[in-house]
Every structure is written in C-alpha cells, then in structure tokens.
C-alpha positions in Angstrom: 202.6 86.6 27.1 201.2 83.4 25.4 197.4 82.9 26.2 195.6 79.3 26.1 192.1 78.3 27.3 193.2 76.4 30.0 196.7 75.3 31.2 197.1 71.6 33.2 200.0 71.1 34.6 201.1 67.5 35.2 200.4 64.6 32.4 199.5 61.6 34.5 195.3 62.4 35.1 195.7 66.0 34.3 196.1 64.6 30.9 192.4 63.3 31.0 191.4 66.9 31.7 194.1 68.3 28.6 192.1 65.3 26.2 188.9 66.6 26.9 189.8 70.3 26.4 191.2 69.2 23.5 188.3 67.5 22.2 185.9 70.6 22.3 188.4 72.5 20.2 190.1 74.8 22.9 193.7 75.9 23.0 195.4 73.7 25.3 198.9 74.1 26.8 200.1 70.9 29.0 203.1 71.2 30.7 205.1 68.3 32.0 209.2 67.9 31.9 208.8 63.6 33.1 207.8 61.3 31.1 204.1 61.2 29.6 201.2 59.2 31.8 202.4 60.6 34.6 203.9 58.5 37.7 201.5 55.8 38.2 203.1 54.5 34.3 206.3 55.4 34.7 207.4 55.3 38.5 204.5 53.7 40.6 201.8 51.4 39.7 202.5 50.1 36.4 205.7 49.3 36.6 205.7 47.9 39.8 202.6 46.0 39.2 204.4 44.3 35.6 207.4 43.5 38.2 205.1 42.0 41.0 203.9 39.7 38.8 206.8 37.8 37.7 207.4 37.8 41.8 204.2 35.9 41.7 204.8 33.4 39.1 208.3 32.6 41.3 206.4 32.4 44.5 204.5 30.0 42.8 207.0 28.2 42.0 208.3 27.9 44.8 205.3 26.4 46.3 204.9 23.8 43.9 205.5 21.1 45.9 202.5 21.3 48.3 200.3 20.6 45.1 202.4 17.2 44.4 204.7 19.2 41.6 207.8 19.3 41.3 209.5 22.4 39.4 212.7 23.0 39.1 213.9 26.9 38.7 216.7 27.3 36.2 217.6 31.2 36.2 215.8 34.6 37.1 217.4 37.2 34.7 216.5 39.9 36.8 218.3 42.7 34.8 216.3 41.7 31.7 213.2 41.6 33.4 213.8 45.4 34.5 214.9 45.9 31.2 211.6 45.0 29.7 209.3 46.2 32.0 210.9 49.6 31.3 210.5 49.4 28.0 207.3 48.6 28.1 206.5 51.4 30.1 209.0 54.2 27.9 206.9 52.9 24.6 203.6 53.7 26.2 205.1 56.9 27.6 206.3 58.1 24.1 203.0 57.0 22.6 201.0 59.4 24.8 203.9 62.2 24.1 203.3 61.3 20.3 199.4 61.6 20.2 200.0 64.9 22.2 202.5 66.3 19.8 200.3 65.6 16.6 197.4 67.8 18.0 197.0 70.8 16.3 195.4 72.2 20.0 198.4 71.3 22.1 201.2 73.1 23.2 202.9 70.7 25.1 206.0 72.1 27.5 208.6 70.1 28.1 210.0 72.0 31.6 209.0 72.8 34.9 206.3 75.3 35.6 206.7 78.1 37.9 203.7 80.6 39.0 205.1 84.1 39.1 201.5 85.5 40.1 197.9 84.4 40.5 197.7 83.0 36.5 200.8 83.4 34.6 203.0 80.3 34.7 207.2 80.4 33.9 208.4 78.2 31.8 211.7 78.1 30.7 211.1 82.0 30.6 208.1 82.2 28.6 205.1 83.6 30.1 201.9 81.5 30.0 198.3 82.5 31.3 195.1 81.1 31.0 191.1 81.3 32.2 191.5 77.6 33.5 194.7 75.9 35.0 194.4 72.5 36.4 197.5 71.9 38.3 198.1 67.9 38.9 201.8 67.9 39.6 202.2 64.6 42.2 204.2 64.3 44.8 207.8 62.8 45.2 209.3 60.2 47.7 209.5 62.1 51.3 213.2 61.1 52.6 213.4 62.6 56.4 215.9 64.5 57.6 218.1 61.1 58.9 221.1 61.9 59.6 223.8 60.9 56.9 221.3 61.3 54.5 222.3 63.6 52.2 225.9 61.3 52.0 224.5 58.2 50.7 223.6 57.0 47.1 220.3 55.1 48.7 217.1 54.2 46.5 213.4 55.7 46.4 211.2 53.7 44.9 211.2 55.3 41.0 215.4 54.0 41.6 214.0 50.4 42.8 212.4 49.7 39.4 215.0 51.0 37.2 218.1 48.3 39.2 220.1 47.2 36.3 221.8 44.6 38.8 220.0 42.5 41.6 221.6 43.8 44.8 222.4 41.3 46.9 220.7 42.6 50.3 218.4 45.2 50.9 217.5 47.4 53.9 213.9 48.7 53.2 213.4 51.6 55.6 209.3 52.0 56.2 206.2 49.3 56.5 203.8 51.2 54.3 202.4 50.2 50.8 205.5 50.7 49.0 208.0 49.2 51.3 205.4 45.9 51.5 205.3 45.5 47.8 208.7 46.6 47.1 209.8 43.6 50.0 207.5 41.0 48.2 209.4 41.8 44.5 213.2 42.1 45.9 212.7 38.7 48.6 211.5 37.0 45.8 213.9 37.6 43.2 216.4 36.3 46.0 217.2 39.4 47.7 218.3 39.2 51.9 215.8 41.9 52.7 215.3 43.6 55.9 212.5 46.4 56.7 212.2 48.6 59.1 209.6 50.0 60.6 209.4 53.0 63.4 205.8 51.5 64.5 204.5 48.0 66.4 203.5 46.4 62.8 203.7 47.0 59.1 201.1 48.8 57.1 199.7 50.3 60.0 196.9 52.0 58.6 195.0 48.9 57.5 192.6 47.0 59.5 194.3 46.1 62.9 193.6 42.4 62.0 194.5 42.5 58.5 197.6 44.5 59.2 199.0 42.1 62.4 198.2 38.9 60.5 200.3 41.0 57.0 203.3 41.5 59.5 203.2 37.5 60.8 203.2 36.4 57.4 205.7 39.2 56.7 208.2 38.0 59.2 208.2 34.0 57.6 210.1 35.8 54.3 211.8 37.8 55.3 213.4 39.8 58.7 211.3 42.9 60.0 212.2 45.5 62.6 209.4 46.8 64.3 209.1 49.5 66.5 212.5 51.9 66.0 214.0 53.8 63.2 216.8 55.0 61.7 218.6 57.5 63.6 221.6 57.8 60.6 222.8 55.9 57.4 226.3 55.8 55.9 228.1 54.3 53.0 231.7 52.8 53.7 231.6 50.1 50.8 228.7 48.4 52.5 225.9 50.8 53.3 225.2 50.5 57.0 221.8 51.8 58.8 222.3 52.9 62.3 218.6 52.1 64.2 217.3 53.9 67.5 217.5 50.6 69.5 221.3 50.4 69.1 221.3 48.0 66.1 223.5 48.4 62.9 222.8 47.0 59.6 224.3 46.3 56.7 223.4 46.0 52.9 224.3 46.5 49.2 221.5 48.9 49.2 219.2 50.9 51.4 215.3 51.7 50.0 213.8 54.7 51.5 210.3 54.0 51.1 209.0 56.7 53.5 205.7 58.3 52.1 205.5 60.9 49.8 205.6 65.0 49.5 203.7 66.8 47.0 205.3 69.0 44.6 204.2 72.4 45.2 207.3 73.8 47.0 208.5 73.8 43.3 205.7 75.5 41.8 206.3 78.9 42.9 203.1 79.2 44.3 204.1 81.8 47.4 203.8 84.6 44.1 199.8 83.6 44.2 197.5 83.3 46.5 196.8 79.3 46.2 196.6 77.9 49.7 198.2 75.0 51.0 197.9 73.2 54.3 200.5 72.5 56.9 202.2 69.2 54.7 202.3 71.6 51.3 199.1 70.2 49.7 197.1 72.3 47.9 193.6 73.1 49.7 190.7 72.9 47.3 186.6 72.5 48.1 184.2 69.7 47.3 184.2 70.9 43.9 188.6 70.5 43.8 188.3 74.6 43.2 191.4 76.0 44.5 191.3 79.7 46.5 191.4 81.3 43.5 188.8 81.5 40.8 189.4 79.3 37.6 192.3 77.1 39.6 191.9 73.4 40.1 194.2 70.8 42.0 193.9 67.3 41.5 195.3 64.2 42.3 198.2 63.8 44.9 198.9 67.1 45.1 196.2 68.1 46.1 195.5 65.5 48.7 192.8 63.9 49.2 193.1 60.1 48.5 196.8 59.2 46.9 195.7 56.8 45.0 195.4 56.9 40.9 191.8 55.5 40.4 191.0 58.7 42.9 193.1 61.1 40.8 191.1 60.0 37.9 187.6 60.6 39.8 188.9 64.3 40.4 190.0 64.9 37.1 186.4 63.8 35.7 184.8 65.9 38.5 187.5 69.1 38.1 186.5 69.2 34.6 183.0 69.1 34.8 182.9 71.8 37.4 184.9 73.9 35.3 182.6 74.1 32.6 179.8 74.7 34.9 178.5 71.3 36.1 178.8 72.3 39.7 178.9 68.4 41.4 180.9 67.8 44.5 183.7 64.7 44.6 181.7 61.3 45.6 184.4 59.8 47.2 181.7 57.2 48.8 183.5 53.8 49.1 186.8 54.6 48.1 188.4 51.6 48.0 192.7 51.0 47.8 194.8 47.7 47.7 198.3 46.9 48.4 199.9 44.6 46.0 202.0 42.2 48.0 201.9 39.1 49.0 199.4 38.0 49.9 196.6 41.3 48.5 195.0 43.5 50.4 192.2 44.9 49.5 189.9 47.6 52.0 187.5 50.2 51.2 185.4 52.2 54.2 186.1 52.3 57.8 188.7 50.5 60.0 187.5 48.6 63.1 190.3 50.6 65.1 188.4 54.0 63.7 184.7 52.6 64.5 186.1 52.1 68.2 188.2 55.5 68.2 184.4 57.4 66.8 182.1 55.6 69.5 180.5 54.2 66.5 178.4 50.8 67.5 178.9 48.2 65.3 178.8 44.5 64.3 181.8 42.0 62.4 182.1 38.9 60.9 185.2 37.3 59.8 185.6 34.4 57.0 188.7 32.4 55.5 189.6 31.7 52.7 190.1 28.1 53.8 186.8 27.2 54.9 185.6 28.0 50.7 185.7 25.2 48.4 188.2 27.4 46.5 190.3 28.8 49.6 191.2 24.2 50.1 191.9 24.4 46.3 194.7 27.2 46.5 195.5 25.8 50.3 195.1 28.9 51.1 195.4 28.8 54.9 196.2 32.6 56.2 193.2 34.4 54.4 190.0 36.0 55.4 187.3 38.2 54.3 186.1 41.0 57.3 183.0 42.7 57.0 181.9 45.2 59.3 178.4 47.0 59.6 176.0 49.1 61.7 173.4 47.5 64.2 170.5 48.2 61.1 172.5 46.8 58.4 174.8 49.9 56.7 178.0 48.6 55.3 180.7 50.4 57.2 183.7 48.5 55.7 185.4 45.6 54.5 189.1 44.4 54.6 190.3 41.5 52.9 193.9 39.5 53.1 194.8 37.0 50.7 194.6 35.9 47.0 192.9 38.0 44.1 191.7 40.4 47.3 192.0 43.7 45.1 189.5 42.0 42.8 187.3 40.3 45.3 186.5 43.9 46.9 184.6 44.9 44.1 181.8 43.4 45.0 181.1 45.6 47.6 182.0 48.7 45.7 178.6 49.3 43.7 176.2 48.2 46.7 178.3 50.9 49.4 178.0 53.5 46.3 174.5 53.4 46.2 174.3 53.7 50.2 173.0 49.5 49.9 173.2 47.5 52.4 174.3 44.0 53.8 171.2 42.1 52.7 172.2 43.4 49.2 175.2 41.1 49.5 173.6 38.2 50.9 170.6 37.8 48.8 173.4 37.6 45.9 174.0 34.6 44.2 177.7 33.2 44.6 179.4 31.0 42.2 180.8 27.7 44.2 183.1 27.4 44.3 184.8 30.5 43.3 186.1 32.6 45.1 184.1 35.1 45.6 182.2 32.8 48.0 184.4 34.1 50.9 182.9 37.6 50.6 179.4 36.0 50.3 179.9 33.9 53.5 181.2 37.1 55.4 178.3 38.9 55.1 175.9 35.8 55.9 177.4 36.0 58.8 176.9 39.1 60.1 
C-alpha cells in the first residue's frame, strides 16, 4: 500500500489544498481523471463566462441603434468561437497538469478514486492511504428520470460549450442559473430557443422581484414555458419534448439544464463510514470535518454553497483546520450572481424568506434609470433592492441589471464585518458612475 501525507481528491479547489501541502514539503498524492482546474475552468464558469461575453458584444450590437449608431453585423463564426474558448481553457488546464507533474512532492493519478475502507483509496488497483484526505470531487448535471431519457442524444451543460455547429433551435429544459445563461448565449448567437420551466417564473430562488422582472424581460427574447414540465423526450430526426400541459416541442437539440448531483455515489464511500445526507452530499461540521477523523469535503460535494468562490473559502478553511487552526467556515454574506442578460447579483436574505421567518423588516428599491449613468446606458429595466432590519442590520441586497455582479461588492465588506446601513450611506459615491444606484438604495431606506 502506497502511503502519502495527505490525499485530495478532485483538482478544481482541492488543488489549492494539494499546493499548500506541497509547499511545506509533504508527500502529496492528487487524484483527478478530468481535466486539471477542476469544473469551474473547464465545464462551468470560465468557459461559459469567455462565451457570454462575445453574447454581450452582439447584444450590443444589436442595440446600436437607440444610441444613434448604426452597425452593421457581417458574420458570427460560432464554431470558431467554441473552438477558441476551448482552447483557451485546455492550455490553462494542461498548464496546471504541467506544474503538477514537475513537482518532485506530487503524485498525481490520472483515474477515478474509489474508497474500499475508512482511508485507503482504489485507484486503478493500487492502494492509497493517508493521515489527511480532502475529498472535493463536484457534482455532475442531475438529468431526472423523464421518460425517454435514456434514448436521446440531448445536451448538459459541459456538451453546450463544446457545440462544434450552432444548432438551429434549442429546447432548454429548467429556469435556474444555467438554463438563464445558457438561453442568453444560444438566443444571441441566433438560436430559436425555448425554456421550460416546471415553476410560475425563472430563477425562482432569487428575490421574488428580481426573479418576476428576469422572467418579463426573459420572455421579450425569447419563448418561455412556465409552470409544467417534461413528462418524456424522443428523437425521430427532430428531437421532440412532450410537456405535462399537453404541448409538444420540437428542436435540433434539447439542454437539460436541471441542477446538479454530487459525485459520491462513485466514490465507494458505503466501504467507510463517511456520512451523506438524503441528496448524496457529504455531511461535514463547521470546521468541513467529515464523520471520520482526518477526512475533509469541500466544495460542491460537500454541499454547502455551489458556488466556486465558496469552494475556495472551504478549501482555505479545510486546510487550516487540518493543521490545527481550529476556525469555523464564515460563510457571512455569501454573495452569488447569474451571468445573463441582464446580471444578477444577491447576497443575504430574500424578501420571500424575511416574510416566510416572521422577520420585521424595511426595503427600498432604486433604478438604474433614475442615475446619471442608468440614462447614459438607457438602462430602463434595472434596480438596486436593499433590505434591512427596523435598527439598521443589512439583511440583503438583490440587484438586476448591468455590471450587477460587480456592483454587489460594495456591500460585501460592510455585511462581513456585521456593518450597517449608515456604513453605506455615509460613503462617498462617484457621479455619475454607477455605483450611485446602490448608494441611493440605501439612502433610501
């Protein structure tokens, strides 16, 4: 049996744990048979974000006109702009895999890991044990159990960014972060798209305001189908999606963009005595300790927040717990965005969850328009909502519309240090950037 220091399995923000091993001098083996960096660089965020982007640029063309210009769009080569974004992405990939591989402390396993007891680790047959394993193995696209399913060459989202030829049309089944950002990209490289959506509005977990005005401006672009789902799929030539309402439609292609699953029914872990909870994640305490001793989860796997700047936060705080800086996860204003368009940007408590606790509190709503930059960018759909406690506590705020993933930030540092709405107000906005719309919110409150 091969022993190490400390195992981590999974090389997107495991690999930040495997670095800093690595660092000290201890005998690291990292195990991961994808691609280096993990899925946020290869399959998620990067990618996407890289493809989003050029969506932008056309959108703005698009809109040219309202600001007196006219533009004229020759061509959108969509296969080469897949093909370089990929590229992009397999270079950075192969650089991580290259550092790794010239480290005289790595061992770095290039197949699936499978726990045969409490800490020894399969892989491809060898036997692997160690003090310390860090598992941070992700998730995968959940597909449910639709009926058809399993007969039909449909797309997750790692397929949607890899299309060597723009389809055509495009049924998008789900209204979550994926399936809104995905819809942006495809509807504005020309796609027909249609999403549906088995609840009364898209991204339903946002901010009922920021959510219903998402789905209005949703429905402008392109066709949504709200509250039904797909009962079965098939693929005849066309690919046709059969809905609960008695609708059929058809498309090139079909984009399951319903949620994720984490990874740990591949993992062998019913040979150990890791604990998972009823959706297969892996249960760990404030300190991201699994149920046994020495045994970390991090990331999606494990739970908590799915996003990768969270992933990162857990790998600092795993790793400092397991050299005995016992600290407990600050997820205090843990903030996400959804890259569509128009952003979204939230970070703290829904106004639908203040009502649902009982919790008394106080709102104030500002748009972009009525900011000396929201009449530049004729901006005319987006707002800034703040919402706080009768003595002044920031409870949360939701923004919709441009730059809104940046915009929140200003928030972020005063709700980590437990500030408070004054903080925000007795700040000194630039006019007329921007920003002013998150300034004017709170002096309104």
């Amino acid at each position: 049996m091969q022993e190490y220091d400390v195992i981590v399995i999974g090389a997107g923000s495991g690999l930040d744990i495997a670095t800093a091993y690595n660092t000290k001098g201890s005998k690291v083996a990292l195990i991961e048979p994808g691609p280096l960096g993990g899925t946020c660089l290869n399959r998620g965020c990067i990618p996407s974000k890289m493809l989003i982007h050029r969506a932008e640029l056309l959108s703005s063309i698009k809109q040219s006109e309202k600001f007196g210009i006219e533009a004229k769009l020759e061509n959108v080569d969509f296969t080469e702009i897949i093909k370089e974004v990929n590229n992009t992405v397999q270079r950075d990939s192969k650089a991580i895999k290259n550092g790794v591989e010239s480290s005289e402390n790595y061992d770095l396993y290039r197949s699936k890991a499978r726990f045969v007891d409490n800490k020894v680790i399969d892989v491809d047959g060898e036997k692997l044990t160690a003090e310390k394993i860090f598992i941070a193995a992700g998730t995968r696209p959940f597909i449910p159990p639709i009926k058809g399913v399993e007969d039909v060459n449909y797309l997750t989202s790692s397929d949607a960014l890899e299309l060597e030829q723009k389809p055509e049309s495009l049924i998008i089944v789900g209204g979550g972060y994926i399936a809104a950002e995905m819809a942006f990209f495809f509807s504005e490289m020309g796609v027909d798209v249609t999403v549906v959506e088995r609840s009364e509005r898209l991204l339903i977990r946002e901010d009922q305001e920021i959510s219903e005005k998402f789905t209005d401006i949703a429905k402008e672009k392109y066709r949504v189908i709200l509250n039904t789902q797909a009962e079965e799929i098939e693929e005849n030539g066309e690919k046709r999606v059969y809905l609960e309402n008695g609708e059929v439609l058809e498309a090139e292609q079909i984009l399951m963009a319903t949620g994720r699953r984490p990874n740990t029914d591949e993992l062998g872990l019913e040979h150990t005595e890791i604990e998972t909870d009823e959706q297969g994640f892996i249960e760990t305490n404030e300190y991201m300790e699994a149920s046994i001793e020495g045994v970390y989860a991090l990331g999606d796997i494990a739970g908590k927040h799915m996003f990768k700047h969270s992933a990162n936060l857990e790998a600092q705080y795993a790793y400092l717990n397991s050299i005995g800086e016992k600290e407990q996860v600050d997820y205090r204003a843990m903030p996400h965005a959804v890259f569509s368009k128009p952003q979204i940007a939230g970070v703290g408590e829904t106004e639908q969850e203040l009502e649902e606790s009982g919790i008394e509190y106080r709102k104030a709503v500002h748009k972009y328009s009525a900011t000396g930059m929201g009449m530049a960018l004729k901006e005319e759909n987006g707002f800034a909502k703040v919402l706080a406690s009768k003595n002044g506590e920031i409870l949360g705020v939701h923004i919709i519309g441009p730059e809104a993933s940046t915009l929140i930030h200003e928030v972020l540092p005063i709700m980590r240090q437990n500030g408070e709405i004054e903080d925000i107000q007795d700040t000194i906005h630039i006019h007329p950037a921007l920003s002013e719309v998150v300034g004017r919110a709170f002096d309104k409150i």
